[in-house]
C-alpha positions as CSV (number, residue, x, y, z in Angstrom):
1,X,16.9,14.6,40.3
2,X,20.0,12.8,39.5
3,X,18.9,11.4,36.1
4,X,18.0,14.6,35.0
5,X,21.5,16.3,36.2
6,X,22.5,13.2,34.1
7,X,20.7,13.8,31.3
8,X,21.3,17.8,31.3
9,X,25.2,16.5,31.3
10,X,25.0,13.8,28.6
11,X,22.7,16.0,25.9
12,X,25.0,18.6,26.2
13,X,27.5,16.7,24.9
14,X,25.8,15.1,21.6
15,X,24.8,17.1,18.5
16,X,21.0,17.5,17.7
17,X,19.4,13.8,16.7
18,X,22.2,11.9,18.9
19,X,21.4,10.1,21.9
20,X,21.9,9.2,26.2
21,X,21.0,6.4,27.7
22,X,21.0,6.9,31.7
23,X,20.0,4.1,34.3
24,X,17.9,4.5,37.3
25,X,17.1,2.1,40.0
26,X,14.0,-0.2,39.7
27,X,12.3,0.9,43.0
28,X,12.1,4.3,41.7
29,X,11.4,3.4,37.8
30,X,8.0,5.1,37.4
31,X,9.1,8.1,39.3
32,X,12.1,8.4,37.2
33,X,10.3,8.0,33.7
34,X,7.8,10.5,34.9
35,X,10.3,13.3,36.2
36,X,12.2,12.5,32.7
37,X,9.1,12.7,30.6
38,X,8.2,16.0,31.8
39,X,12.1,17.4,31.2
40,X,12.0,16.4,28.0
41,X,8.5,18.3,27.4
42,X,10.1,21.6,29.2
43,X,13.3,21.3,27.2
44,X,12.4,20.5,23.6
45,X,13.7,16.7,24.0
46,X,11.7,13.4,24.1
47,X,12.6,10.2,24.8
48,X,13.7,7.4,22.4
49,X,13.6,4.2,24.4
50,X,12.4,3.6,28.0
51,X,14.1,0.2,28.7
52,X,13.9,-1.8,32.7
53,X,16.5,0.5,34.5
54,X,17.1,2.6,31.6
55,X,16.1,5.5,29.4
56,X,17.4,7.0,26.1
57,X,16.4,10.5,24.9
58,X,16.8,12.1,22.1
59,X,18.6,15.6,21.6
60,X,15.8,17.6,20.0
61,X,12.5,16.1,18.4
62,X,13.1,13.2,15.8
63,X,11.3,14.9,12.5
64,X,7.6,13.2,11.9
65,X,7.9,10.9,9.0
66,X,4.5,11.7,8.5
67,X,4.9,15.0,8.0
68,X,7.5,14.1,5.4
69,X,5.1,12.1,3.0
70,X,2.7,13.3,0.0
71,X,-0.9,13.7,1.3
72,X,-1.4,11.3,-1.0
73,X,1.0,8.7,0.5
74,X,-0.2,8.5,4.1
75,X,-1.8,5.5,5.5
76,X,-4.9,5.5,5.0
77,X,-5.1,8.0,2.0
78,X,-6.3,5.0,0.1
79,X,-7.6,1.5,1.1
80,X,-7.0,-1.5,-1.1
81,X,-9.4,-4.3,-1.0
82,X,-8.9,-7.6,-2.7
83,X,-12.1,-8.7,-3.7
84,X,-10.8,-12.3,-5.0
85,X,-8.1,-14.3,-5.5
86,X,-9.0,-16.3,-8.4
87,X,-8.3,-15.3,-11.9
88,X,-8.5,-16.5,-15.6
89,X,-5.0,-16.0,-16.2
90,X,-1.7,-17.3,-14.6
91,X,0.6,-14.8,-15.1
92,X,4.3,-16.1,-14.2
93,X,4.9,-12.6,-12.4
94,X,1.7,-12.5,-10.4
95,X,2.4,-11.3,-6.2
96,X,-0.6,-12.8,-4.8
97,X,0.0,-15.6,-7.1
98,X,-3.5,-15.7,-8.4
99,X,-4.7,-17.8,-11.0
100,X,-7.7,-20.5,-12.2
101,X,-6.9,-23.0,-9.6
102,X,-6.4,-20.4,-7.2
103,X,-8.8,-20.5,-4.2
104,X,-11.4,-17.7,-4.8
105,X,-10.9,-16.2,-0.9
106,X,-13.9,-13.4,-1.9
107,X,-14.2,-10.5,0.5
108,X,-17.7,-10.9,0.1
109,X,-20.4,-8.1,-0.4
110,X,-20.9,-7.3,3.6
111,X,-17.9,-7.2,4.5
112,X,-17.2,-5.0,0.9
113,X,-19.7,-2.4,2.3
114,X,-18.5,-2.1,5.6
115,X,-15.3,-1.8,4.8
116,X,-16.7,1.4,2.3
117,X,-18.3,3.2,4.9
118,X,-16.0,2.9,7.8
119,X,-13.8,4.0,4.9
120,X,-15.6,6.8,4.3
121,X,-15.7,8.1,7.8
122,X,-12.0,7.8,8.4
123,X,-11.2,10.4,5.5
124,X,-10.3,7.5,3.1
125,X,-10.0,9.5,-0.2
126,X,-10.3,6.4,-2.6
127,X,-11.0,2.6,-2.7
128,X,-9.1,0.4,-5.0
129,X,-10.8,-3.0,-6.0
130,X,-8.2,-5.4,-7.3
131,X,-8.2,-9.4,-7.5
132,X,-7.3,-12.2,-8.6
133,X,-9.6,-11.3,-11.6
134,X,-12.6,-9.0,-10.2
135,X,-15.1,-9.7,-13.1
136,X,-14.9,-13.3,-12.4
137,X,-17.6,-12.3,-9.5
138,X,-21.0,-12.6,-10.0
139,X,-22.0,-10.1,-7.6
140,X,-18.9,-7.3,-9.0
141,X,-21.5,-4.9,-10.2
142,X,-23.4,-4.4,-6.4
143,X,-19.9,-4.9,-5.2
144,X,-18.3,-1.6,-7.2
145,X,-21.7,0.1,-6.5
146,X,-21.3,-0.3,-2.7
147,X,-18.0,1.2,-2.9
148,X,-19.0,4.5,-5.5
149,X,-22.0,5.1,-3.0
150,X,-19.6,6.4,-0.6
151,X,-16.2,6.9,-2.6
152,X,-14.6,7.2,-5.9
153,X,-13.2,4.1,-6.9
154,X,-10.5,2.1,-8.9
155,X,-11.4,-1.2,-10.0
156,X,-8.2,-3.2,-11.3
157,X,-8.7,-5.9,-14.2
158,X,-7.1,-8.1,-17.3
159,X,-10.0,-6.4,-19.3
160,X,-10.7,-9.7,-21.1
161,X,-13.6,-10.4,-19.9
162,X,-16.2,-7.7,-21.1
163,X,-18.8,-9.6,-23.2
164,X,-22.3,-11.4,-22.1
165,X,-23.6,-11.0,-18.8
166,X,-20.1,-9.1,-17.3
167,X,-20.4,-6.3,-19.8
168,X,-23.8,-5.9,-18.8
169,X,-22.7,-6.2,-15.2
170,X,-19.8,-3.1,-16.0
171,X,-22.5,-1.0,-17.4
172,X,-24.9,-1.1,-14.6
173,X,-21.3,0.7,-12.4
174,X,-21.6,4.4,-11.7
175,X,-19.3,6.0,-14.5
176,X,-18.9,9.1,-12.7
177,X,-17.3,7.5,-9.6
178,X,-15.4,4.6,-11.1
179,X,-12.2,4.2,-12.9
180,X,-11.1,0.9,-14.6
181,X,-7.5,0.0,-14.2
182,X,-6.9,-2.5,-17.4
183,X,-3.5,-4.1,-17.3
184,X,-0.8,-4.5,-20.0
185,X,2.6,-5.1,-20.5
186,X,3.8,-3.7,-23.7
187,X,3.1,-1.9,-27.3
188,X,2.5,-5.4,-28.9
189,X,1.4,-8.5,-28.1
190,X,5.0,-10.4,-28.0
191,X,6.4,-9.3,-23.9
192,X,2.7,-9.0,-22.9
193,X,1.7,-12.6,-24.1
194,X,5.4,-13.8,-23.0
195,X,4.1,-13.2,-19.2
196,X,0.1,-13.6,-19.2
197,X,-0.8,-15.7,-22.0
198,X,-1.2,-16.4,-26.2
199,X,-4.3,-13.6,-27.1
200,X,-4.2,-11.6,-24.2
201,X,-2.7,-8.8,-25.3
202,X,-5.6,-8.2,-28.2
203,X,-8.2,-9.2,-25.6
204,X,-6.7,-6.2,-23.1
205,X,-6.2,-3.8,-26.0
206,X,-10.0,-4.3,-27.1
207,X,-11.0,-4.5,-23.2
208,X,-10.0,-1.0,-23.0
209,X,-11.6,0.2,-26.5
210,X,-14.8,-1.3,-24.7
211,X,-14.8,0.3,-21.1
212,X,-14.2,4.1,-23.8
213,X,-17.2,3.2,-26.0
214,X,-19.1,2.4,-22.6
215,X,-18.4,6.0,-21.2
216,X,-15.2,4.7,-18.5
217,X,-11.9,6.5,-17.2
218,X,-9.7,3.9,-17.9
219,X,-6.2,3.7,-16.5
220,X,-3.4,1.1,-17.9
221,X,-0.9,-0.3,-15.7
222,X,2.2,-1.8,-16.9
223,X,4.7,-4.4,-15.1
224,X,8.2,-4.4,-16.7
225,X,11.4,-6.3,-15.4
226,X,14.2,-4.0,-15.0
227,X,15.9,-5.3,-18.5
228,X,12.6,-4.4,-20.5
229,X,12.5,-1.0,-19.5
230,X,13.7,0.4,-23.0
231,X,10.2,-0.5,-23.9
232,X,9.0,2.8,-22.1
233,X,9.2,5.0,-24.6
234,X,6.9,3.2,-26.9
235,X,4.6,2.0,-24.5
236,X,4.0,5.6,-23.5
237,X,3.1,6.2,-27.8
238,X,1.3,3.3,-28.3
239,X,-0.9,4.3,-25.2
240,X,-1.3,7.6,-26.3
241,X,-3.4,6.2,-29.5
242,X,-5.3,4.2,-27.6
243,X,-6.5,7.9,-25.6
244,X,-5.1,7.2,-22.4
245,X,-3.9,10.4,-20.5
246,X,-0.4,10.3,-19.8
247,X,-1.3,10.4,-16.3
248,X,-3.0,7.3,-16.4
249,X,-0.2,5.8,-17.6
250,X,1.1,3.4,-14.4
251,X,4.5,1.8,-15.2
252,X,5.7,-0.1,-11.9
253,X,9.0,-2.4,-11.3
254,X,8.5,-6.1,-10.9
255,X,8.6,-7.1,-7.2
256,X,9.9,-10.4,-6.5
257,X,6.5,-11.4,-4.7
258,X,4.1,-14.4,-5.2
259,X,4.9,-16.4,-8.2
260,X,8.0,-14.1,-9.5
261,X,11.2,-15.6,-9.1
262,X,13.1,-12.2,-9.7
263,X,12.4,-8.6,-9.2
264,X,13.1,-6.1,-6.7
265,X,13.0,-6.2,-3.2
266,X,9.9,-4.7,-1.4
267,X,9.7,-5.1,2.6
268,X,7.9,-3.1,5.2
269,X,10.9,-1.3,6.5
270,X,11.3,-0.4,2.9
271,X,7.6,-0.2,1.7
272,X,5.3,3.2,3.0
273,X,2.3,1.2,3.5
274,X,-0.7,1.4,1.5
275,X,-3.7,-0.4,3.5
276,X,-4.8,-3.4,2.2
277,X,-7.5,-6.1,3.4
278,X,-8.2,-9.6,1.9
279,X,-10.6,-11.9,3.5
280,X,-7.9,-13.3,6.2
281,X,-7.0,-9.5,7.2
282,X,-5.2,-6.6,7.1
283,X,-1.8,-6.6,4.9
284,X,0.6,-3.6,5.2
285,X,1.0,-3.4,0.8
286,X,-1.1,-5.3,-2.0
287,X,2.3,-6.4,-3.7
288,X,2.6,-8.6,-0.9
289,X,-1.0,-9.6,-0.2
290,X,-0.2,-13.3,0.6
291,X,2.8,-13.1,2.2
292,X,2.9,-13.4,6.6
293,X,6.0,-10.8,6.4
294,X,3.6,-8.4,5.8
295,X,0.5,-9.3,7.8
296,X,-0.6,-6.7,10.4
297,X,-4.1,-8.1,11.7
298,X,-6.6,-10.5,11.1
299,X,-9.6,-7.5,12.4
300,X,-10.8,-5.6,9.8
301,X,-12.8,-3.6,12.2
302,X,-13.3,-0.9,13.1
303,X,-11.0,0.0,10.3
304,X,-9.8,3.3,11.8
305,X,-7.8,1.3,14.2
306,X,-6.5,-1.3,11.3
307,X,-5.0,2.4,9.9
308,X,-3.8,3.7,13.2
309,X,-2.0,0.3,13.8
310,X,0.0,0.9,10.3
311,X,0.7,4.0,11.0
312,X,2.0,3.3,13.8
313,X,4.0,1.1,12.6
314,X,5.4,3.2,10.0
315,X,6.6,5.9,12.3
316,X,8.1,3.3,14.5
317,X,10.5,1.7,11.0
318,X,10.9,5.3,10.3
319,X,12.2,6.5,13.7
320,X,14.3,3.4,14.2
321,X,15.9,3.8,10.9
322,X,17.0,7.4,12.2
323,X,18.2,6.2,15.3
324,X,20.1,3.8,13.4
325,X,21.7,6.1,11.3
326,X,23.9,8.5,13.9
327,X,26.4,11.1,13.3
328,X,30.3,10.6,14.0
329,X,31.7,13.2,13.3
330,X,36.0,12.8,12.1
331,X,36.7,15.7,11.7
């Protein structure tokens, strides 16, 4: 009983969220952590840290930092799958630091439908395909096709590649359960080029007139460094004429990942993860893909249990970053 008279002491005297640590002696360690679970049950408590010959608990309940997110933004709520790694372009700002000499590093089209129906079971609401270049895949149209049979789908691309065999390859995808993501920079050619490439700003531009004629949801993402950003305003216009819905208009922040040599700062205490699986493993964001920081698992599968890990994860940064953050009051 004496931790608890310890504990009952110490709590009293911290405000809601703050902390007591309270030893115990190591013959009686299980004991103690069990009497001091079950007080912290009856009172409203919970422990914070169970150390050797200590524990720390927690005046009241540390909020869920699930419970705090968007639907939309748990882990989980969407999966990312890179399908490849190789790409027809080298752009200078690329995370995953694809490009033609790139290794390709393909998912592959088993593991592409496993990963769709264990995704489909664990209440995964969408499945986003990016690359490297996706359409550099033979396979890409039983690939997407794999994925809309159990989910709607986002497939990411540079759009330059819709001609020959790969526009016959995008018109045999499901229409009705697939939505191309087509990336560009800028209103005109000049910061777009700057980045990806002379001519790919045209080829983009008449990648995404192409995936319309063919009947397509098209999204268009756009990567701007922080001293471009007065570009938004006519971005936004010039996407409007080419019939993309405003809320298909993706403008993110250039993350100094992969190739970039500038950009903001993205790590997993400051990242809420978005699941993402290559063909080495299970990566906590796709801006950083490539990177061991942010390597959770080399097992896929069962998938469930590649989402529970990152989750579990989360709520650990989360709850550490609270603990971290205490109130001292001065007055």
């Amino acid at each position: 009983m004496g931790v608890v008279l310890d504990l009952i002491e110490g709590i009293g005297r911290v405000p809601t969220g703050g902390t007591v640590t309270v030893g115990f002696g190591h013959a009686h360690r299980v004991a103690a952590l069990d009497l001091v679970e079950a007080w912290c049950a009856a009172t409203g408590n919970e422990i914070a840290v169970a150390a050797q010959l200590t524990v720390t608990v927690r005046h009241g309940r540390a909020p869920d930092p699930l419970a705090q997110l968007d639907p939309a933004q748990r882990p989980g709520a969407r999966v990312w799958v890179y399908t490849n790694f190789d790409c027809n372009l080298a752009c200078d700002y690329c995370c995953v630091r694809s490009s033609p000499k790139a290794a390709r590093r393909a998912i592959g089209a088993d593991r592409l439908q496993q990963i769709a129906s264990e995704a489909a079971d664990a209440d995964v609401s969408e499945l986003i395909l990016t690359g490297g270049e996706p359409f550099l895949l033979n396979d890409l149209d039983d690939l997407v096709n794999s994925c809309t049979d159990r989910l709607p789908t986002t497939l990411l691309t540079n759009g330059m590649l819709f001609r020959g065999t790969r526009l016959e390859r995008l018109r045999r995808m499901d229409r009705s359960r697939l939505t191309l993501q087509v990336s560009v920079d800028s209103a005109t050619p000049a910061i777009h080029d700057s980045h990806r490439g002379t001519g790919s700003w045209a080829k983009a531009v008449n990648g995404i007139r192409i995936a319309h004629e063919e009947g397509f949801r098209v999204k268009v993402a756009a990567t701007l460094p922080a001293d471009q950003m007065h570009e938004l305003d006519p971005f936004h216009v010039f996407l409007d004429t080419l019939a993309i819905s405003r809320e298909d208009q993706v403008i993110r922040a250039l993350a100094h990942r992969g190739v970039s040599d500038s950009g903001i700062e993205l790590t997993v205490n400051s990242l809420i993860p978005e699941v993402t699986i290559t063909a080495d493993g299970v990566y906590w964001h796709p801006v950083a893909a490539d990177h061991d920081d942010q390597f959770v698992t080399r097992d896929i599968f069962p998938l469930a249990d590649a989402i529970a890990e990152i989750t579990r994860r989360f709520v650990a940064h989360r709850r550490a970053a609270d603990s971290a953050a205490e109130w001292f009051p001065c007055a």
